[in-house]
Biotite code that builds the C-alpha atoms (Angstrom):
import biotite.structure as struc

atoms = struc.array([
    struc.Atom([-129.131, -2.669, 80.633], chain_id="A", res_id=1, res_name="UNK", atom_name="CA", element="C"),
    struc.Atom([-130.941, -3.503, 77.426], chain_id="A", res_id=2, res_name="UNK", atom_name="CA", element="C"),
    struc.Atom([-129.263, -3.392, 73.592], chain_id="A", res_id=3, res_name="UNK", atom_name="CA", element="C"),
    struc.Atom([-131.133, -0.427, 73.110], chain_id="A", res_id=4, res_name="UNK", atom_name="CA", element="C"),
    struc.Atom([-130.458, 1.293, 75.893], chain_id="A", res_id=5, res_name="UNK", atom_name="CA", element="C"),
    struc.Atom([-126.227, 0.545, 75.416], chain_id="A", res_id=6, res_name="UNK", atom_name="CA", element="C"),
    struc.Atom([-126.791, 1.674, 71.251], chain_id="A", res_id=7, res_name="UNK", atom_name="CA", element="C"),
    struc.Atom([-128.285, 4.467, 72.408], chain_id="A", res_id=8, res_name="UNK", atom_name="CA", element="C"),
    struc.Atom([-125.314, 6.020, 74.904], chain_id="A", res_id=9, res_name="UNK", atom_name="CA", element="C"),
    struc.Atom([-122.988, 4.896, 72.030], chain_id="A", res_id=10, res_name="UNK", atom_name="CA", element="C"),
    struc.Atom([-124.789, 7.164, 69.911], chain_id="A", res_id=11, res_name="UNK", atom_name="CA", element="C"),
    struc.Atom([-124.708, 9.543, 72.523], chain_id="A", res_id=12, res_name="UNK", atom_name="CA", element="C"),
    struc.Atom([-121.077, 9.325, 73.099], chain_id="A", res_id=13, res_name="UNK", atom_name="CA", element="C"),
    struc.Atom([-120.505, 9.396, 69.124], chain_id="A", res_id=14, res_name="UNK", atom_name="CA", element="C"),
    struc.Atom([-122.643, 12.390, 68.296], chain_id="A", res_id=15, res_name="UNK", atom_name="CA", element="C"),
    struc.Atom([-121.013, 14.623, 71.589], chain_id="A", res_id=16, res_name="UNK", atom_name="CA", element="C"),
    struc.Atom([-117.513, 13.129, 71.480], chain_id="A", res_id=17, res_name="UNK", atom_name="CA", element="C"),
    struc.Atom([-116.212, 15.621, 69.263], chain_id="A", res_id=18, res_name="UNK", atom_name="CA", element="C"),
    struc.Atom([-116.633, 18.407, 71.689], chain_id="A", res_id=19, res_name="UNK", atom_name="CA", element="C"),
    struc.Atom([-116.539, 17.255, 75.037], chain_id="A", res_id=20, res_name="UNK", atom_name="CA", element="C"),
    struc.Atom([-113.459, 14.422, 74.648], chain_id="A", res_id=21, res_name="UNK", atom_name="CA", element="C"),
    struc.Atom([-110.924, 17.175, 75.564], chain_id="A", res_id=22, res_name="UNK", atom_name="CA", element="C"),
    struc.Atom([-113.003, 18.410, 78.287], chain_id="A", res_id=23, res_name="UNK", atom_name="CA", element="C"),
    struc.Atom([-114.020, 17.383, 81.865], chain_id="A", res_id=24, res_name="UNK", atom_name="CA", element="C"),
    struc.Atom([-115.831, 20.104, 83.688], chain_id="A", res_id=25, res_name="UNK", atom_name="CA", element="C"),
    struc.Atom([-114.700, 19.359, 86.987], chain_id="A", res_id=26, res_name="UNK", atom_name="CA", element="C"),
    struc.Atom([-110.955, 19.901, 86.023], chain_id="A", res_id=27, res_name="UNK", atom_name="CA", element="C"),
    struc.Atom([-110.513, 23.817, 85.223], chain_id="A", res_id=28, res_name="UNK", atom_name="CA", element="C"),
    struc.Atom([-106.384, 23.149, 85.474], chain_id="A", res_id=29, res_name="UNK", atom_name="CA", element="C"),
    struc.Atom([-106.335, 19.911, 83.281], chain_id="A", res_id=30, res_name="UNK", atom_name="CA", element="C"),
    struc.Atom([-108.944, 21.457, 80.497], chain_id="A", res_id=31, res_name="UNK", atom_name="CA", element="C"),
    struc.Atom([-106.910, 24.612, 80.335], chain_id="A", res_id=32, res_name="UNK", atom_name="CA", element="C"),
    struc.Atom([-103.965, 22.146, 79.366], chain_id="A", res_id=33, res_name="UNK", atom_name="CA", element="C"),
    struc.Atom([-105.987, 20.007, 76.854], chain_id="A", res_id=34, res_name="UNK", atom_name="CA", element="C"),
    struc.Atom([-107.025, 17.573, 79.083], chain_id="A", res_id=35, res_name="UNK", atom_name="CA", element="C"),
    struc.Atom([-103.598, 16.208, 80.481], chain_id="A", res_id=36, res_name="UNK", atom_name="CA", element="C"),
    struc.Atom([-104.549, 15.632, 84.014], chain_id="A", res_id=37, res_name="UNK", atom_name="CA", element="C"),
    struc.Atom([-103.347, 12.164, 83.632], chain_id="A", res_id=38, res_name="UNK", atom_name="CA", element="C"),
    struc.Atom([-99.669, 13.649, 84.090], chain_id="A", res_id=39, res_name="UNK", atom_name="CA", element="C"),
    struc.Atom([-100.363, 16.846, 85.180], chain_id="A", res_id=40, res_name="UNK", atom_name="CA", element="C"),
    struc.Atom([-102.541, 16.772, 88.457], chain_id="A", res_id=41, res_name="UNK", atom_name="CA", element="C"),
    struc.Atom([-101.697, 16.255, 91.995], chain_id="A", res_id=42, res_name="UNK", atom_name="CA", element="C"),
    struc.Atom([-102.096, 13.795, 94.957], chain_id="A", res_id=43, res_name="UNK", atom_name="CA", element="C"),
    struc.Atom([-105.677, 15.385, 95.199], chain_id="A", res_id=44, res_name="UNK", atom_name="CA", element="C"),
    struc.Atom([-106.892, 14.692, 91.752], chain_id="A", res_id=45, res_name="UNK", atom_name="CA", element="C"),
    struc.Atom([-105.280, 10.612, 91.564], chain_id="A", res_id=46, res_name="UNK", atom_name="CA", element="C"),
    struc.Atom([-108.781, 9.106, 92.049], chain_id="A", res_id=47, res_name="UNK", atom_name="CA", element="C"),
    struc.Atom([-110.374, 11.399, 89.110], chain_id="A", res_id=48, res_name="UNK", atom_name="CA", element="C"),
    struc.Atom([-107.637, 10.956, 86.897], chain_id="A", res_id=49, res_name="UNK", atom_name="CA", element="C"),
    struc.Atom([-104.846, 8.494, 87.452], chain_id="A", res_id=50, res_name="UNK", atom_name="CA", element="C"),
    struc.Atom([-104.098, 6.869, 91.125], chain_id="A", res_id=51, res_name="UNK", atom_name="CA", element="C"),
    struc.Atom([-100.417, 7.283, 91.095], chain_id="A", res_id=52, res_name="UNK", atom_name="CA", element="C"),
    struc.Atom([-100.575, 10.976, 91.344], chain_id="A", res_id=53, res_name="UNK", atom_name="CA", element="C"),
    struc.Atom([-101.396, 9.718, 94.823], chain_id="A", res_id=54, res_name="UNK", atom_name="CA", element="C"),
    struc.Atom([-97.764, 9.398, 95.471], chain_id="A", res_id=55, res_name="UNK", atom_name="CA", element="C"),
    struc.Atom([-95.983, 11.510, 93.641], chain_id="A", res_id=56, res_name="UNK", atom_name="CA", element="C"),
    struc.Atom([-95.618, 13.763, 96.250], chain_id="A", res_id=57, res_name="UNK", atom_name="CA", element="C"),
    struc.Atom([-95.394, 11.782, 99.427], chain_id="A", res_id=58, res_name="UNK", atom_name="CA", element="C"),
    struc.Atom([-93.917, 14.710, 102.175], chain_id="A", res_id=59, res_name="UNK", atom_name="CA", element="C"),
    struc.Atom([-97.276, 16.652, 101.570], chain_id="A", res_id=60, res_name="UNK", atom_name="CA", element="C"),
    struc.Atom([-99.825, 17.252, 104.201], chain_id="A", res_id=61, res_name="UNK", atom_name="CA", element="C"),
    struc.Atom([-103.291, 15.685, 104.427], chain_id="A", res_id=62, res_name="UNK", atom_name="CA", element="C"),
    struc.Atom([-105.326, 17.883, 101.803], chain_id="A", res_id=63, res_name="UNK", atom_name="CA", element="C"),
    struc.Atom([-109.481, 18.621, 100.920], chain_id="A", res_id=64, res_name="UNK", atom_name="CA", element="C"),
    struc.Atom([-110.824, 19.326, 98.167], chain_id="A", res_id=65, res_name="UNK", atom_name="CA", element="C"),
    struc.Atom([-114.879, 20.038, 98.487], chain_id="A", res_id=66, res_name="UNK", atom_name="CA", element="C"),
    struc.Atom([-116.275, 20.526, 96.313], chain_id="A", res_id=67, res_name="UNK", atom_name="CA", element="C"),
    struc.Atom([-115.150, 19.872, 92.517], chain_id="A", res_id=68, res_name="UNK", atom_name="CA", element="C"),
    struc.Atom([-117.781, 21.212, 90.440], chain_id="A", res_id=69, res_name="UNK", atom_name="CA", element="C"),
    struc.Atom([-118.348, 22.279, 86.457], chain_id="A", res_id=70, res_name="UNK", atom_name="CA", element="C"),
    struc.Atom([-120.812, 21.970, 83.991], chain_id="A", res_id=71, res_name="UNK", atom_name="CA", element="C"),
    struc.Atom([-120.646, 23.439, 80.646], chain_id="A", res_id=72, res_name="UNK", atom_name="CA", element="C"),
    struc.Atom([-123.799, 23.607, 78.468], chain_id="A", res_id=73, res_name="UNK", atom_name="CA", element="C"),
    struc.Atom([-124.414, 24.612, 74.608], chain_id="A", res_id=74, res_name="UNK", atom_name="CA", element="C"),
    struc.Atom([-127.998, 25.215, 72.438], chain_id="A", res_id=75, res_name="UNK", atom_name="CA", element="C"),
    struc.Atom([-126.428, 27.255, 70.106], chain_id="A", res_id=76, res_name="UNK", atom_name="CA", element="C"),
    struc.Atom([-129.770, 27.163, 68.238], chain_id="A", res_id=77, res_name="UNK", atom_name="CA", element="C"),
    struc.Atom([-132.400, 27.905, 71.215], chain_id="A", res_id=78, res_name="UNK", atom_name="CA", element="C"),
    struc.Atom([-133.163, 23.856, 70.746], chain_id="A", res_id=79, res_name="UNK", atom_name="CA", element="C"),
    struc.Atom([-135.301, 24.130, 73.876], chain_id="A", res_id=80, res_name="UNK", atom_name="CA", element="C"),
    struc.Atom([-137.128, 26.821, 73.566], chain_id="A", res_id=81, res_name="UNK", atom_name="CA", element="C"),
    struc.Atom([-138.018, 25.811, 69.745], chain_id="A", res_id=82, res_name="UNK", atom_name="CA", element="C"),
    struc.Atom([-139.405, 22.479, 71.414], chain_id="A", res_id=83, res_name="UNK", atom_name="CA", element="C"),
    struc.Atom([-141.843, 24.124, 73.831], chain_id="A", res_id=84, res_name="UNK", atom_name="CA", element="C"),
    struc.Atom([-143.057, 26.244, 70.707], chain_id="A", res_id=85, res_name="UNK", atom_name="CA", element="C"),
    struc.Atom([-143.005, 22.794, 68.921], chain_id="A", res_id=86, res_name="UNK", atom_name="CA", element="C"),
    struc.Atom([-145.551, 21.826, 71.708], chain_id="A", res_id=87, res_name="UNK", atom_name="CA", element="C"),
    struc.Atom([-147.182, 24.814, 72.692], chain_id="A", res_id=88, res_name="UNK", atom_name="CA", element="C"),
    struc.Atom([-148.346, 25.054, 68.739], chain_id="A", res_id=89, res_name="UNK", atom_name="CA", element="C"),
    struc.Atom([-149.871, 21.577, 68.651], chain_id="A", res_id=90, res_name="UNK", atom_name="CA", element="C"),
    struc.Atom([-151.937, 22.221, 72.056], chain_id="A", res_id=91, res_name="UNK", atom_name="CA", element="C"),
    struc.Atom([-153.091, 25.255, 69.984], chain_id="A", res_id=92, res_name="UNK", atom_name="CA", element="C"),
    struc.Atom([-153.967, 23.416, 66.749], chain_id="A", res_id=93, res_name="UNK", atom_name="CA", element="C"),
    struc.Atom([-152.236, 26.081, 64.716], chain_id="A", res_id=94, res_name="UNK", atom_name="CA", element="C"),
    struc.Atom([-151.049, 24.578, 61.320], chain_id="A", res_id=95, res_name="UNK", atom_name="CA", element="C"),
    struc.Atom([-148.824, 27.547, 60.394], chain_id="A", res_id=96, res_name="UNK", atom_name="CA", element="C"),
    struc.Atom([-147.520, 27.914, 63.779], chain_id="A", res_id=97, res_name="UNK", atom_name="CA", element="C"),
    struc.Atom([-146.614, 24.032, 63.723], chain_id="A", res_id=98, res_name="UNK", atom_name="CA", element="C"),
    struc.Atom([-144.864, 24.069, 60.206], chain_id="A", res_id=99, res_name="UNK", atom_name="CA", element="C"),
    struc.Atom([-142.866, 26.949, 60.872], chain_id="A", res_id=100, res_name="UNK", atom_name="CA", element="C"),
    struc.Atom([-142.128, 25.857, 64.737], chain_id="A", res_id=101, res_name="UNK", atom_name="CA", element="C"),
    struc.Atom([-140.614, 22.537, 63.035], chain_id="A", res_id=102, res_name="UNK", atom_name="CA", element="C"),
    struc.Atom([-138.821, 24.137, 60.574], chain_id="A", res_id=103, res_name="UNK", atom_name="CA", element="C"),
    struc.Atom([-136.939, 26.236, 63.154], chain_id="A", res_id=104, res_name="UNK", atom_name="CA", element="C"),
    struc.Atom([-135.885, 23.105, 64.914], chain_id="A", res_id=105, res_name="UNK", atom_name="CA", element="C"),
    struc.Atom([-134.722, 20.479, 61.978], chain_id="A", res_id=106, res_name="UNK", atom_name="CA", element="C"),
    struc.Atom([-131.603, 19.444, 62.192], chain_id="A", res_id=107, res_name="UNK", atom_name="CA", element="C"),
    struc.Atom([-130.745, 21.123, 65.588], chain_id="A", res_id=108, res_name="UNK", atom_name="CA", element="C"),
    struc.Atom([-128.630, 19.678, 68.789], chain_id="A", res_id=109, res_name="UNK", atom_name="CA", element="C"),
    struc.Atom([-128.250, 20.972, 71.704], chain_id="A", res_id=110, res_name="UNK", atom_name="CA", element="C"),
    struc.Atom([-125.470, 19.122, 74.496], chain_id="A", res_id=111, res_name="UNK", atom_name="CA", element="C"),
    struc.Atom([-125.048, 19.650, 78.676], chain_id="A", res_id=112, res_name="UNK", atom_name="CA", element="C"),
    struc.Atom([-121.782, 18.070, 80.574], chain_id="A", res_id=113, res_name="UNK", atom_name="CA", element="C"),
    struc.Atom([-121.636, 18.523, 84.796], chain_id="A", res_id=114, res_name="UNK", atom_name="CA", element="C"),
    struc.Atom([-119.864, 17.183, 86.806], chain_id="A", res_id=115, res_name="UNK", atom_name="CA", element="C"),
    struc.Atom([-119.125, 17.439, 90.459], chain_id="A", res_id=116, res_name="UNK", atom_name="CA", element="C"),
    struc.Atom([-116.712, 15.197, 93.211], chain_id="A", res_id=117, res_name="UNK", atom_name="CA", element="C"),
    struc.Atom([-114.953, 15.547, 96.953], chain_id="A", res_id=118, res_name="UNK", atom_name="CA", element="C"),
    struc.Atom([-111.878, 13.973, 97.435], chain_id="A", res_id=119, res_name="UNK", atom_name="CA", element="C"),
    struc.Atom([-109.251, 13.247, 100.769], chain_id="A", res_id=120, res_name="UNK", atom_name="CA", element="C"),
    struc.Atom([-106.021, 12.673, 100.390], chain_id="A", res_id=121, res_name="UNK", atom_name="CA", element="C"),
    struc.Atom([-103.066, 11.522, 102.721], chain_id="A", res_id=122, res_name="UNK", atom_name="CA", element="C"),
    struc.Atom([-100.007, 11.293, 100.955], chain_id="A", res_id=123, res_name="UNK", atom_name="CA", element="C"),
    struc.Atom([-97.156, 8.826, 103.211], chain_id="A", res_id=124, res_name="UNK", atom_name="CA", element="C"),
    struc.Atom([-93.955, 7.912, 102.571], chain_id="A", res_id=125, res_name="UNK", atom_name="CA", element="C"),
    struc.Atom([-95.361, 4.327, 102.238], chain_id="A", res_id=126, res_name="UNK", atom_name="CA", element="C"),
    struc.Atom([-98.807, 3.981, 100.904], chain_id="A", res_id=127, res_name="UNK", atom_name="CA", element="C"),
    struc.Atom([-100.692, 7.155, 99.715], chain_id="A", res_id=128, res_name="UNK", atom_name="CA", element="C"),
    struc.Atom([-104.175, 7.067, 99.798], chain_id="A", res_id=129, res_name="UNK", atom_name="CA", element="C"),
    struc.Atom([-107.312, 9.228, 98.210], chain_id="A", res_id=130, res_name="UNK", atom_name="CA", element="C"),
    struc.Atom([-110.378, 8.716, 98.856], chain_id="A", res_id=131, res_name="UNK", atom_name="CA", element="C"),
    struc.Atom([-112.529, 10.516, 96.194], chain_id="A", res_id=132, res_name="UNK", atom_name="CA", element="C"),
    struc.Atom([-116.693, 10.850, 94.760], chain_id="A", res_id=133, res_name="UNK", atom_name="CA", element="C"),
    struc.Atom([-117.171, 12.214, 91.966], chain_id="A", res_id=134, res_name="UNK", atom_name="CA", element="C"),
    struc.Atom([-120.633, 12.488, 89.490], chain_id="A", res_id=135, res_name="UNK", atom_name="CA", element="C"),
    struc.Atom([-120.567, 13.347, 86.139], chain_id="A", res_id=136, res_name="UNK", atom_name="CA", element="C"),
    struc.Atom([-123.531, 13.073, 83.269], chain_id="A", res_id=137, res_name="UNK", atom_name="CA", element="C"),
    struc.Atom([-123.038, 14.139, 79.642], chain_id="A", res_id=138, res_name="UNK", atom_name="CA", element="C"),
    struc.Atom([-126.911, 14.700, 77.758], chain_id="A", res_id=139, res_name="UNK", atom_name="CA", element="C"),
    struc.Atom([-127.777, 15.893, 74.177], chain_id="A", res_id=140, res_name="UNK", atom_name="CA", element="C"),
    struc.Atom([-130.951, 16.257, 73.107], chain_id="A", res_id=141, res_name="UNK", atom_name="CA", element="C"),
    struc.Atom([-131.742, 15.496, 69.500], chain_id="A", res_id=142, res_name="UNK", atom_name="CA", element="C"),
    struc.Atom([-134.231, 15.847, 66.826], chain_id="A", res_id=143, res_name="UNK", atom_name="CA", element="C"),
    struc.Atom([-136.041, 14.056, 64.205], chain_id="A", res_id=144, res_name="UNK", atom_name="CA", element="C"),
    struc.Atom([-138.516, 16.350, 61.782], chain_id="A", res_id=145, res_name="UNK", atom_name="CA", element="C"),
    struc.Atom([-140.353, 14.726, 59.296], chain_id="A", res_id=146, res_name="UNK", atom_name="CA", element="C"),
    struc.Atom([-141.336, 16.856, 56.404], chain_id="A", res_id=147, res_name="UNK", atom_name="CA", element="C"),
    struc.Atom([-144.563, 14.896, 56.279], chain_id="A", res_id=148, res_name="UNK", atom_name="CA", element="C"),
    struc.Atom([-145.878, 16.851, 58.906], chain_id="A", res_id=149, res_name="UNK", atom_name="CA", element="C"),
    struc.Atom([-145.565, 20.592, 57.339], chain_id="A", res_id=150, res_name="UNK", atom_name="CA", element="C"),
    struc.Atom([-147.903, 20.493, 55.245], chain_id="A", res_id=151, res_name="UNK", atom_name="CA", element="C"),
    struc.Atom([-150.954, 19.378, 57.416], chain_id="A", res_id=152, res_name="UNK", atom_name="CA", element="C"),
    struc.Atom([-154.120, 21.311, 56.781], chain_id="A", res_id=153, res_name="UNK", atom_name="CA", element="C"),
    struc.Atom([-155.184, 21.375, 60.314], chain_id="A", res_id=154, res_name="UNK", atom_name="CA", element="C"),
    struc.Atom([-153.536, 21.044, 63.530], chain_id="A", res_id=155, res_name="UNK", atom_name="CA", element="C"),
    struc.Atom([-155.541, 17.685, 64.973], chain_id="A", res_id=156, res_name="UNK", atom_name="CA", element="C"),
    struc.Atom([-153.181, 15.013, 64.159], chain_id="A", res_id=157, res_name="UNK", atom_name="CA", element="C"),
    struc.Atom([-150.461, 12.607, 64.749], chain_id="A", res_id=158, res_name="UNK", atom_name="CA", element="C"),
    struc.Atom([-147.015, 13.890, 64.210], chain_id="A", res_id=159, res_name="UNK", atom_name="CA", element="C"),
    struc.Atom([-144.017, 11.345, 62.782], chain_id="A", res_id=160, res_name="UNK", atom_name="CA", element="C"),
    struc.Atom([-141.568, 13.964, 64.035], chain_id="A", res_id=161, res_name="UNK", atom_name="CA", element="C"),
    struc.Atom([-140.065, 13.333, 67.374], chain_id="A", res_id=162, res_name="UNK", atom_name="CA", element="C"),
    struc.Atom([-137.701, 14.640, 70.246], chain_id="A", res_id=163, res_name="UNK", atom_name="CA", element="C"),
    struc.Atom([-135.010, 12.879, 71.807], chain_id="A", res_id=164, res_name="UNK", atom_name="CA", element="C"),
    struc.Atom([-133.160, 13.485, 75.235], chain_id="A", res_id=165, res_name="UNK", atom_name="CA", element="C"),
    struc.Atom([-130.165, 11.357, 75.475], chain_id="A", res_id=166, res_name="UNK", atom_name="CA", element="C"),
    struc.Atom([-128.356, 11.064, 78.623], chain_id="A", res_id=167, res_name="UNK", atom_name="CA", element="C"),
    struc.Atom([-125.360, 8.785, 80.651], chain_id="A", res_id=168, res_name="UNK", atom_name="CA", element="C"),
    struc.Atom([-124.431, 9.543, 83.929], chain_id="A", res_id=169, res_name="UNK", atom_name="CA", element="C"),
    struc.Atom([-122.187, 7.832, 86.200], chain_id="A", res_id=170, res_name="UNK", atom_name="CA", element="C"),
    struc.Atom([-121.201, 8.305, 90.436], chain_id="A", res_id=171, res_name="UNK", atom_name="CA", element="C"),
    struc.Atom([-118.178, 6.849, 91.868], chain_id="A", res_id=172, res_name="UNK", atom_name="CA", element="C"),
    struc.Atom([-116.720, 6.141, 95.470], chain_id="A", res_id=173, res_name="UNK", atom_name="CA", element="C"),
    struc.Atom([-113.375, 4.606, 95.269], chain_id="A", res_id=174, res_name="UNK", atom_name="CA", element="C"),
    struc.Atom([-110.029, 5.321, 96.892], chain_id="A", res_id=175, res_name="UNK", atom_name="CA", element="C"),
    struc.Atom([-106.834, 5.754, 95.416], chain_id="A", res_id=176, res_name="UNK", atom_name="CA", element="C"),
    struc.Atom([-104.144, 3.666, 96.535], chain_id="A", res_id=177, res_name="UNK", atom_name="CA", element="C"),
    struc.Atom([-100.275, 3.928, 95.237], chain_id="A", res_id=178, res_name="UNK", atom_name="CA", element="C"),
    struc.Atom([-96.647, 3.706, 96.247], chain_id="A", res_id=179, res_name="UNK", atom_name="CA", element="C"),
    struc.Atom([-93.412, 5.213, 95.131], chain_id="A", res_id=180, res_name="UNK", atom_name="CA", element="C"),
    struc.Atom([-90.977, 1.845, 93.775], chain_id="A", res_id=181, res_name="UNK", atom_name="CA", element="C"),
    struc.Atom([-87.185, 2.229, 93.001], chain_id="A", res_id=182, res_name="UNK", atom_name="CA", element="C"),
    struc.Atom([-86.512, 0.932, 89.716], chain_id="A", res_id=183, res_name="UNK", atom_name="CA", element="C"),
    struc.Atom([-82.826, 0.508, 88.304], chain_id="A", res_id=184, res_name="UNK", atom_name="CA", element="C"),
    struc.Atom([-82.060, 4.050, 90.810], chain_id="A", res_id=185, res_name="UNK", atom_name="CA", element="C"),
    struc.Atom([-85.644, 6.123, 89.306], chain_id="A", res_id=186, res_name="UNK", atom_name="CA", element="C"),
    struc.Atom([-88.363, 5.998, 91.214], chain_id="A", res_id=187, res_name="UNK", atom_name="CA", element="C"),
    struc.Atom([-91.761, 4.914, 90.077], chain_id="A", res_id=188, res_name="UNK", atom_name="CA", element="C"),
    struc.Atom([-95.005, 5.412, 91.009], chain_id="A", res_id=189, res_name="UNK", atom_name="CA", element="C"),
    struc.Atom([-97.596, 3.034, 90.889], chain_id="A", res_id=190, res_name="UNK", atom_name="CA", element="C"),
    struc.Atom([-101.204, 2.747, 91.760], chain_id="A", res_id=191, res_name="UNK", atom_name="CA", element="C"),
    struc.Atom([-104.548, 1.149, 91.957], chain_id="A", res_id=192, res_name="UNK", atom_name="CA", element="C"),
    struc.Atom([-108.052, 2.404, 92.322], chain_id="A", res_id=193, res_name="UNK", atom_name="CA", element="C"),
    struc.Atom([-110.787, 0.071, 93.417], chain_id="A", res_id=194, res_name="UNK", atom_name="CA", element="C"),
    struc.Atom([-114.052, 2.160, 93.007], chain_id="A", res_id=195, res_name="UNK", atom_name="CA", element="C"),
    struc.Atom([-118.127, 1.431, 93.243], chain_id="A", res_id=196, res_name="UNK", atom_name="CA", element="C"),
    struc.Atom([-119.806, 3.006, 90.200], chain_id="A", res_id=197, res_name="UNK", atom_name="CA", element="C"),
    struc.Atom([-123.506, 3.770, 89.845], chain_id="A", res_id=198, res_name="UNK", atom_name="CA", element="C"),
    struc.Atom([-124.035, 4.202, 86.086], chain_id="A", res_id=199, res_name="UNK", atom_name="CA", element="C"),
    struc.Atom([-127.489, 5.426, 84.766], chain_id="A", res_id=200, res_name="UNK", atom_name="CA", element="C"),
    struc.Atom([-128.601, 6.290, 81.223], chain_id="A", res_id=201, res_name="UNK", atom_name="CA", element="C"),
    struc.Atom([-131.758, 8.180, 80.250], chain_id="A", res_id=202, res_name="UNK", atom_name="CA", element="C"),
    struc.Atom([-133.289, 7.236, 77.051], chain_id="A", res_id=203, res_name="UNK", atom_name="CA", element="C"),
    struc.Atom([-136.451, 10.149, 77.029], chain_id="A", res_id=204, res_name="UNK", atom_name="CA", element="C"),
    struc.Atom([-138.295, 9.809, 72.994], chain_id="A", res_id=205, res_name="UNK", atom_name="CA", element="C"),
    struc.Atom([-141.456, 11.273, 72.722], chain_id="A", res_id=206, res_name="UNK", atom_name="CA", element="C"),
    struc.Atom([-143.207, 12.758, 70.056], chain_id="A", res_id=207, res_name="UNK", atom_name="CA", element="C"),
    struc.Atom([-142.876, 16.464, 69.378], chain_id="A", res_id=208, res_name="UNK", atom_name="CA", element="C"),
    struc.Atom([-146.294, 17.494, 70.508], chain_id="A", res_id=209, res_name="UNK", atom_name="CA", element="C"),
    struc.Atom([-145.795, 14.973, 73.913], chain_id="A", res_id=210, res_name="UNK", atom_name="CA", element="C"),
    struc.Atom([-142.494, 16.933, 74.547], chain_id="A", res_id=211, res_name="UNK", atom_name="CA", element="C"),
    struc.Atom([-141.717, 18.187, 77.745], chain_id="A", res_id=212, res_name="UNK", atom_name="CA", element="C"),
    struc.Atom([-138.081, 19.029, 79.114], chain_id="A", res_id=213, res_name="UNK", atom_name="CA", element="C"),
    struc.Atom([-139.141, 18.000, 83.062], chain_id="A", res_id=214, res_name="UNK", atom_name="CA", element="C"),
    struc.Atom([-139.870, 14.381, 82.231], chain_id="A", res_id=215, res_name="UNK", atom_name="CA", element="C"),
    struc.Atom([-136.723, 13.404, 80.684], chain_id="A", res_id=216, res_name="UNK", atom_name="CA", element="C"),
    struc.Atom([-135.352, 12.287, 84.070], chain_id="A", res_id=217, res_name="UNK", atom_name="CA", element="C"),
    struc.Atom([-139.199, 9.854, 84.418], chain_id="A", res_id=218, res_name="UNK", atom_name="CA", element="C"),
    struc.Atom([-138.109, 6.480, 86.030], chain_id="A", res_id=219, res_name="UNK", atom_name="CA", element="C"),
    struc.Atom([-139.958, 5.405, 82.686], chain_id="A", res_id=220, res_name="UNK", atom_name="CA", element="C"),
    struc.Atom([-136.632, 6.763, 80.857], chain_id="A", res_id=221, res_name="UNK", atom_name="CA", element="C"),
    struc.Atom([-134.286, 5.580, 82.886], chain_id="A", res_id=222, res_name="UNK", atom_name="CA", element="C"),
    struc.Atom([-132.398, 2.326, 83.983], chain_id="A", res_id=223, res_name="UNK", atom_name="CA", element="C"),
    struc.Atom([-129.619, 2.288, 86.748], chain_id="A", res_id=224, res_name="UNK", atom_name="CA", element="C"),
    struc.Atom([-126.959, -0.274, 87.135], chain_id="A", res_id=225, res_name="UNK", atom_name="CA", element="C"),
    struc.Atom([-124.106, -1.009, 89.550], chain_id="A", res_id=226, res_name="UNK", atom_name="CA", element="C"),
    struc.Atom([-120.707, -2.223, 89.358], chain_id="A", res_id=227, res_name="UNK", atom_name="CA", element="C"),
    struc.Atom([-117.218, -2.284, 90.229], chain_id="A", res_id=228, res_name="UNK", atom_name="CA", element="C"),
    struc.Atom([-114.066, -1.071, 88.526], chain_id="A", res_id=229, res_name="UNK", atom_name="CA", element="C"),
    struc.Atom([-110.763, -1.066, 89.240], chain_id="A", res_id=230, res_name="UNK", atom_name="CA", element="C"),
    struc.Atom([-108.201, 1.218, 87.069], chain_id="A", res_id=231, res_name="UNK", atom_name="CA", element="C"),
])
């Protein structure tokens, strides 16, 4: 993964942390309770949120949970739709339509967060384990206007302003493995979750006139990487 590529998911995760920190889409219980699913889910949820869950509750019976989907989305400003005017005025060469189609966009943001996983568990009175997928992708996309361009007497040229799709996604296959441990007469749960992770991160830039919302996925704009984690 390049520097630019990593600066630009940090900027990504700076500019959107503010209102999707709290959140994860796939979790309707743990977002309802501000995010606590650390302590507050079940043997089910260990691999998206902490493995020990896995035995917390060891007399259970083997559980599914397919699927485990959200997404939440917010263009508050009708960012997308001012883009395609953005681009629909250039292919027309209409300098009043461009200026006022830029205007309407400066300074706008518009942010998407999905998510969606599976998960198995079999709680024992030994070793628990939960085996769990899960996706999830957070995306803004972001402009640049440069006031240069407003006052252009005709509509043949070069815009400085540009449109920016920032995106990091990641996929996971792990399995959650924990155990309950007496401690000084309380008993403690402990776990471990070894997991392959597929992370990918979209970088799509274009000028505003170049714009177009079904490329911002282009192999072009993208770089893949994979590791493994263990939490």
């Amino acid at each position: 993964m390049t520097f630019k590529t990593k600066a630009l998911v940090v900027a990504l995760a700076a500019c959107s942390t503010s209102a999707l920190a709290a959140t994860n889409p796939t979790d309707a219980r743990a977002n309802a309770m501000g995010g606590v699913g650390v302590a507050s889910g079940d043997y089910l949820s260990a691999g998206f949120h902490n493995p020990a869950l896995a035995a917390l509750d060891p007399d259970s019976a083997f559980g599914v949970l397919i699927p485990y989907i959200g997404a939440e989305a917010r263009d508050p400003d009708e960012l997308i739709d001012g883009l395609d005017d953005v681009a629909d005025a250039f292919d027309q060469q209409d300098s009043t339509k461009i200026e006022s189609s830029l205007r309407a966009v400066q300074g706008d943001k518009a942010y998407v967060n999905a998510g969606v996983g599976a998960a198995v568990g079999i709680p024992t009175g030994s070793i628990s384990a939960t085996l769990y997928t899960s996706g999830l992708i957070e995306g803004a996309v972001l402009t640049d206007i440069d006031s240069d361009d407003f006052n252009q007497s005709t509509g043949n040229f070069t815009p400085e302003s540009s449109a920016t799709i920032l995106a990091a996604g990641v996929g996971e296959l792990g399995v959650a493995l924990a155990t309950n441990l007496d401690i000084a007469g309380q008993r403690v749960a402990v776990g471990v979750t070894p997991k392959l992770q597929r992370i990918t991160t979209y970088n799509y830039g274009v000028a505003v006139d170049d714009y177009d919302t079904d490329d911002w996925d282009d192999s072009r704009y993208r770089e893949e990487e994979n590791a493994f984690n263990l939490d």
